[in-house]
C-alpha positions as CSV (number, residue, x, y, z in Angstrom):
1,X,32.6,62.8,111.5
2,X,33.1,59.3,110.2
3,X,30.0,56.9,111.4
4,X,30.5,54.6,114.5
5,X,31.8,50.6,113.2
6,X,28.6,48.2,112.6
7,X,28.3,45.1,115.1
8,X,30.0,43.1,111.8
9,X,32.7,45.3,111.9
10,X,33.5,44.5,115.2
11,X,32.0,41.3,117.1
12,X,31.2,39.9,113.5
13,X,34.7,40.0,112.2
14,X,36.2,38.8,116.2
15,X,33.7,35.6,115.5
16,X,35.8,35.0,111.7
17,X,38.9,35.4,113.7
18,X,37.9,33.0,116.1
19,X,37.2,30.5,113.5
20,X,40.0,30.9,111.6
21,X,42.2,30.7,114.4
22,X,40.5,27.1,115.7
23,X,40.7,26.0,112.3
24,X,44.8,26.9,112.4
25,X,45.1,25.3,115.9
26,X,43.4,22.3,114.5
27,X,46.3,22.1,111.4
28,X,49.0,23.2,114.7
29,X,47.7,20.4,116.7
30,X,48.3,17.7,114.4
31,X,51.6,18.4,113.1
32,X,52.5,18.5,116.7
33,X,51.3,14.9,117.7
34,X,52.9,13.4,114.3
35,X,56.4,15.5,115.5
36,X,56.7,13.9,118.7
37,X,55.2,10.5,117.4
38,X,57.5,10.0,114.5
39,X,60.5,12.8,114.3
40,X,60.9,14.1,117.8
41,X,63.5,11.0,118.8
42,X,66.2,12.6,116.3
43,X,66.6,15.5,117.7
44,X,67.6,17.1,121.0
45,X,66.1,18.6,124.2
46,X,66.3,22.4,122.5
47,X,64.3,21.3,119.6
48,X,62.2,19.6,121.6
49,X,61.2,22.7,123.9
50,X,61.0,24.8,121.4
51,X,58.1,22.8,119.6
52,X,56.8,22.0,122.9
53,X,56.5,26.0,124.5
54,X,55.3,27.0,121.3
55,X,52.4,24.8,121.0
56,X,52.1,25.2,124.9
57,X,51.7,29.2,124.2
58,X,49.3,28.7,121.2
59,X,46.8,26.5,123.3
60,X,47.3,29.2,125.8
61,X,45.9,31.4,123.5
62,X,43.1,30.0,122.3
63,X,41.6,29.1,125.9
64,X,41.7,32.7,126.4
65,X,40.4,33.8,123.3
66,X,37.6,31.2,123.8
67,X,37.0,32.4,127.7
68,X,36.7,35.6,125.4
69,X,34.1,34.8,123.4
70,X,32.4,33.0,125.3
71,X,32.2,36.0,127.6
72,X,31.2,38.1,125.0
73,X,28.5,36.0,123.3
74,X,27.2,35.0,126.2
75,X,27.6,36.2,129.9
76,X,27.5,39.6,128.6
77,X,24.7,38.6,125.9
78,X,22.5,41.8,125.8
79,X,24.0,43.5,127.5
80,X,25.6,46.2,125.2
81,X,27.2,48.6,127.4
82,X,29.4,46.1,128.6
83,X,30.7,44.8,125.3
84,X,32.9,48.2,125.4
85,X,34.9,46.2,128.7
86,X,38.0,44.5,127.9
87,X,37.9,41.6,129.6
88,X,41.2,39.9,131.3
89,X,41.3,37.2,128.6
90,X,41.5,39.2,126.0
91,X,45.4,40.9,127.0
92,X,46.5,37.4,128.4
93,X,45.4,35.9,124.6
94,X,47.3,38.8,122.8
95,X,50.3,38.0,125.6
96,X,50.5,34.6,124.2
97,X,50.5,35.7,120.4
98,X,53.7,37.6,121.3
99,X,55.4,34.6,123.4
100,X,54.6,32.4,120.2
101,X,56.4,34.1,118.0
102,X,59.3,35.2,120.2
103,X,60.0,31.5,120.3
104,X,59.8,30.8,117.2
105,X,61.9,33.6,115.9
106,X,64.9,32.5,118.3
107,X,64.3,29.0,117.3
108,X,65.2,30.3,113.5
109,X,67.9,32.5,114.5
110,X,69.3,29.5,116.4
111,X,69.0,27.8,112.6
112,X,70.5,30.7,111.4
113,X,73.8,30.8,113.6
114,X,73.8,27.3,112.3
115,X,74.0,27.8,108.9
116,X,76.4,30.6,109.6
117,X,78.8,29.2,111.8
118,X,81.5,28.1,108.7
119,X,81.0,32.0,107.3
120,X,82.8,33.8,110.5
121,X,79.7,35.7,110.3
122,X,77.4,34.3,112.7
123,X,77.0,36.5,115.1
124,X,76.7,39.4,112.1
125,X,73.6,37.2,110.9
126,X,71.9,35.9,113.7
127,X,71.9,39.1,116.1
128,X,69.2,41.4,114.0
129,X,67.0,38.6,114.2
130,X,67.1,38.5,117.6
131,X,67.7,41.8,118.7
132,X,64.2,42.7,117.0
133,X,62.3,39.2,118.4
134,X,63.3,41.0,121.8
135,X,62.3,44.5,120.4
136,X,58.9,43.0,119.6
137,X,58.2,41.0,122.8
138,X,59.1,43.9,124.8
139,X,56.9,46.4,123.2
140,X,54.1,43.2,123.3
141,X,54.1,43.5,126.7
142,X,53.9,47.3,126.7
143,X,51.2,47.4,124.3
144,X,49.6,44.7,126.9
145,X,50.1,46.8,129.8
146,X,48.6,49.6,127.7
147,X,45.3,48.0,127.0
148,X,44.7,46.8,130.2
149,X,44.9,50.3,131.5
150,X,43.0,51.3,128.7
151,X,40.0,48.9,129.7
152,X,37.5,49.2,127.1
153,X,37.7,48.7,123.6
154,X,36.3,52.5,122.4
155,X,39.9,53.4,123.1
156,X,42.0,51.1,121.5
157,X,43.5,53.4,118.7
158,X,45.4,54.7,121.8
159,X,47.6,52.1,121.5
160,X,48.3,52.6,117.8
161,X,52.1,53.6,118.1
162,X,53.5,51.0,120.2
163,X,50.9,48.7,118.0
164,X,52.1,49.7,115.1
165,X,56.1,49.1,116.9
166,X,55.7,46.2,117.6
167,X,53.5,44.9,114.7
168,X,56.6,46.1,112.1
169,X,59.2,45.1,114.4
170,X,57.7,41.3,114.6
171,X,56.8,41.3,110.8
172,X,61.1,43.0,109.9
173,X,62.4,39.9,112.0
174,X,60.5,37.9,110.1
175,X,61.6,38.9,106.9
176,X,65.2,39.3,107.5
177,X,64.7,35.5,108.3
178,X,63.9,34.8,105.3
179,X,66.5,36.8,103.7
180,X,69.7,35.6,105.5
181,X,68.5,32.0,105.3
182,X,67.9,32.1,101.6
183,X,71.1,33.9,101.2
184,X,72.9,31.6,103.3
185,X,71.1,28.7,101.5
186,X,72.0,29.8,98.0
187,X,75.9,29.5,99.0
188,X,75.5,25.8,99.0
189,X,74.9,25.7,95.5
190,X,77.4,23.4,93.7
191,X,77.3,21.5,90.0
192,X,74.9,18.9,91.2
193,X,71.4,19.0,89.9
194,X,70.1,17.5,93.0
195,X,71.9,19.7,95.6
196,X,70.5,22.7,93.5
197,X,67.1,20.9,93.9
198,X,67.1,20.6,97.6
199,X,68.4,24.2,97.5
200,X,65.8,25.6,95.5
201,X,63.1,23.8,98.1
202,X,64.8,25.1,100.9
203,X,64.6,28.3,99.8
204,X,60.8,28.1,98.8
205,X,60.2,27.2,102.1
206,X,62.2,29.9,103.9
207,X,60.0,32.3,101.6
208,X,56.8,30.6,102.2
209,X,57.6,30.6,105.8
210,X,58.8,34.3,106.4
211,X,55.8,35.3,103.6
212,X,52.9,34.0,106.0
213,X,54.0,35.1,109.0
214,X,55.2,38.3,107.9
215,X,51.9,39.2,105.4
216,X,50.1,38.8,108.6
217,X,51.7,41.3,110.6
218,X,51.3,43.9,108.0
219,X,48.2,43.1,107.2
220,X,46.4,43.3,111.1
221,X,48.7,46.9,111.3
222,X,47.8,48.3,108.3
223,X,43.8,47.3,108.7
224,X,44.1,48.6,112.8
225,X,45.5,52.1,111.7
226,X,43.3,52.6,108.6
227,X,39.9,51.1,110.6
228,X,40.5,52.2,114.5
229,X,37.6,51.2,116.5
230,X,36.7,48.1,114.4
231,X,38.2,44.7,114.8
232,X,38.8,44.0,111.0
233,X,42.5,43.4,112.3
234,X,42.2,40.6,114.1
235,X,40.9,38.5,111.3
236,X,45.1,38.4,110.6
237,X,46.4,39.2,114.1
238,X,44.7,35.9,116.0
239,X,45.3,33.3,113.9
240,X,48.6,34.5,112.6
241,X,49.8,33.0,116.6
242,X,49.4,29.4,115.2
243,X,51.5,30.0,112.1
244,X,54.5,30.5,114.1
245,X,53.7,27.0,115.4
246,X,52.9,25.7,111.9
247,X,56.5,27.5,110.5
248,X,58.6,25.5,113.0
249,X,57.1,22.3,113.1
250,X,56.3,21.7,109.5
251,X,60.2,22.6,108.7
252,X,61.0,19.6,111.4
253,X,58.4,16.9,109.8
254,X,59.8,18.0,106.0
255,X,63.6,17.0,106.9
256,X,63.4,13.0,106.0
257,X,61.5,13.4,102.9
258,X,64.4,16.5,101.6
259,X,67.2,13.9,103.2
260,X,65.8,10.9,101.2
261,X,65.6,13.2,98.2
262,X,69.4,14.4,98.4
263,X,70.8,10.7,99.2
264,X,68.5,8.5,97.4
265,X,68.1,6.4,100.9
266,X,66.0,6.8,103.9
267,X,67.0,9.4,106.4
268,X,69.4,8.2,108.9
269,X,71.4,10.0,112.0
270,X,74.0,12.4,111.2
271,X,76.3,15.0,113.1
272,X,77.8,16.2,110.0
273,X,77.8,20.4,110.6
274,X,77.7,22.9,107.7
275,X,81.5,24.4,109.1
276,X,82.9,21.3,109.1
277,X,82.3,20.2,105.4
278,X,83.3,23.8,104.0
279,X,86.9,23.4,105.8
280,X,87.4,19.8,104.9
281,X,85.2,18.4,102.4
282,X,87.0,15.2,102.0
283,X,87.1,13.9,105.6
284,X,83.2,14.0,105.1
285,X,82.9,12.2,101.7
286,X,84.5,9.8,103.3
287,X,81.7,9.1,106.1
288,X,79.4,8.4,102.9
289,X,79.0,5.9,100.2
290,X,76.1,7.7,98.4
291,X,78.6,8.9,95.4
292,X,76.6,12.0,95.0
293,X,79.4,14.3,94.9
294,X,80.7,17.0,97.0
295,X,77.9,19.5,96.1
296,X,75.5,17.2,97.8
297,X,77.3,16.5,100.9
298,X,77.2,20.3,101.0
299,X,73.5,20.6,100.6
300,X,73.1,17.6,103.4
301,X,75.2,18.8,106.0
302,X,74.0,22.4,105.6
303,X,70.4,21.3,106.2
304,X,71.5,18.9,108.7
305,X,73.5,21.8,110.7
306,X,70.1,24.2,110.2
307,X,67.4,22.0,110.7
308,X,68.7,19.4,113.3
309,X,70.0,20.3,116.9
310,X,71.1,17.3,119.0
């Protein structure tokens, strides 16, 4: 019979969580308040509420993990037996882990029905990704439900299958992300060196992106099915709320620098759409002076058409 989990098992690795998520919602917090100081006025209401619920959900999140803690640590300080309660914070926290990334995964397949619109294939892209950010809100809430009627901690492995659903259906959206945008991406190539450049970046990111988030996922499952009854897990499952928020804002604040980077000038207002280059590519060189070529048009209205929503 395997031994019970050690108190650094459980509370001691739920304190590391705690601190890695604050230190997370610290980074969140400030790329939020430099979005809406100095790159929010380019873009449109969607984008806008988008950055805005998922930051609103994350600070959800970590007042309840806080009220928590604090709850744990202190107004049930020695007083073991109830340590095994789950306390009301602790579903409405993991509720707003699940709303965070929901958002955020529509916002990308938004990006990604973008990119795709000059394929004919949007709708073939863009609707796995959101058919499993719905499959992994839904069975978030039915986990939630789960472990509120499951009330104390001792039982949590309960939950494991529809844990362990919704934990690979969250982490497969995220990588099929990553795969359609750098596939969609890597069509924009052309013969210019600095369209391949931007490219290449582009694609980094989507990796980096769809890598964090989904490593994560993986991670907090695999640790909550091969340790039940310790909270080793949530060391990746707390904090991995904020880089959802990190993922989509950090994308926004890196557009001008890319833009300058493609055009050689500073980033200025553009409606140009990815479609509408790939069916006419001379009626948009001719909105442009930059002599860059075709290929880097391409690039430019391809990121635009991803990145920007007015």
């Amino acid at each position: 019979m395997p031994s019970p989990p050690t108190f650094t098992e459980t509370w001691g690795c739920q304190m590391i969580a705690f601190i890695f998520d604050l230190l997370l919602y610290g980074v969140a917090l400030i790329l939020v308040a430099q979005y809406f100081y100095s790159a929010a006025n380019a873009d449109g209401i969607f984008t806008k509420i988008t950055v805005g619920l998922v930051f609103f959900f994350s600070t959800v999140h970590v007042a309840f993990l806080s009220h928590q803690i604090y709850t744990d640590y202190v107004t049930w300080f020695n007083q073991p037996a109830l340590l095994n309660i789950i306390p009301f914070s602790a579903s409405a926290m993991l509720l707003a882990i699940y709303l965070t990334s929901f958002v955020a995964q529509i916002f990308f397949a938004s990006r990604v029905w973008l990119l795709a619109k000059g394929t004919g294939r949007k709708i073939l892209y863009s609707s796995p990704v959101i058919l499993l950010a719905v499959l992994q809100l839904a069975f978030g809430i039915a986990q939630d439900v789960l472990v509120i009627k499951t009330a104390v901690f001792s039982r949590l492995e309960t939950t494991a299958r529809i844990t362990s659903t919704q934990a690979g259906a969250c982490a497969a959206c995220d990588i099929i992300i990553t795969l359609v945008l750098c596939f969609l991406l890597n069509e924009a190539r052309s013969n210019s060196r600095r369209t391949n450049s931007i490219v290449d970046k582009l694609i980094l990111y989507a990796i980096n992106r769809g890598a964090a988030t989904s490593t994560a996922a993986l991670v907090q499952l695999i640790l909550f099915v091969a340790k039940p009854g310790t909270f080793i897990f949530m060391i990746f499952l707390l904090p991995s709320c904020h880089l959802y928020v990190i993922s989509v804002v950090s994308m926004l604040m890196s557009r001008e620098a890319l833009r300058s980077k493609l055009t050689g000038t500073p980033e200025r207002s553009s409606n140009f759409q990815l479609d509408s280059f790939r069916n006419n590519p001379h009626d948009v060189s001719r909105h442009t002076t930059s002599g860059q070529g075709h290929g880097s048009f391409s690039a430019l209205t391809g990121f635009k058409a991803t990145f920007s929503e007015k």
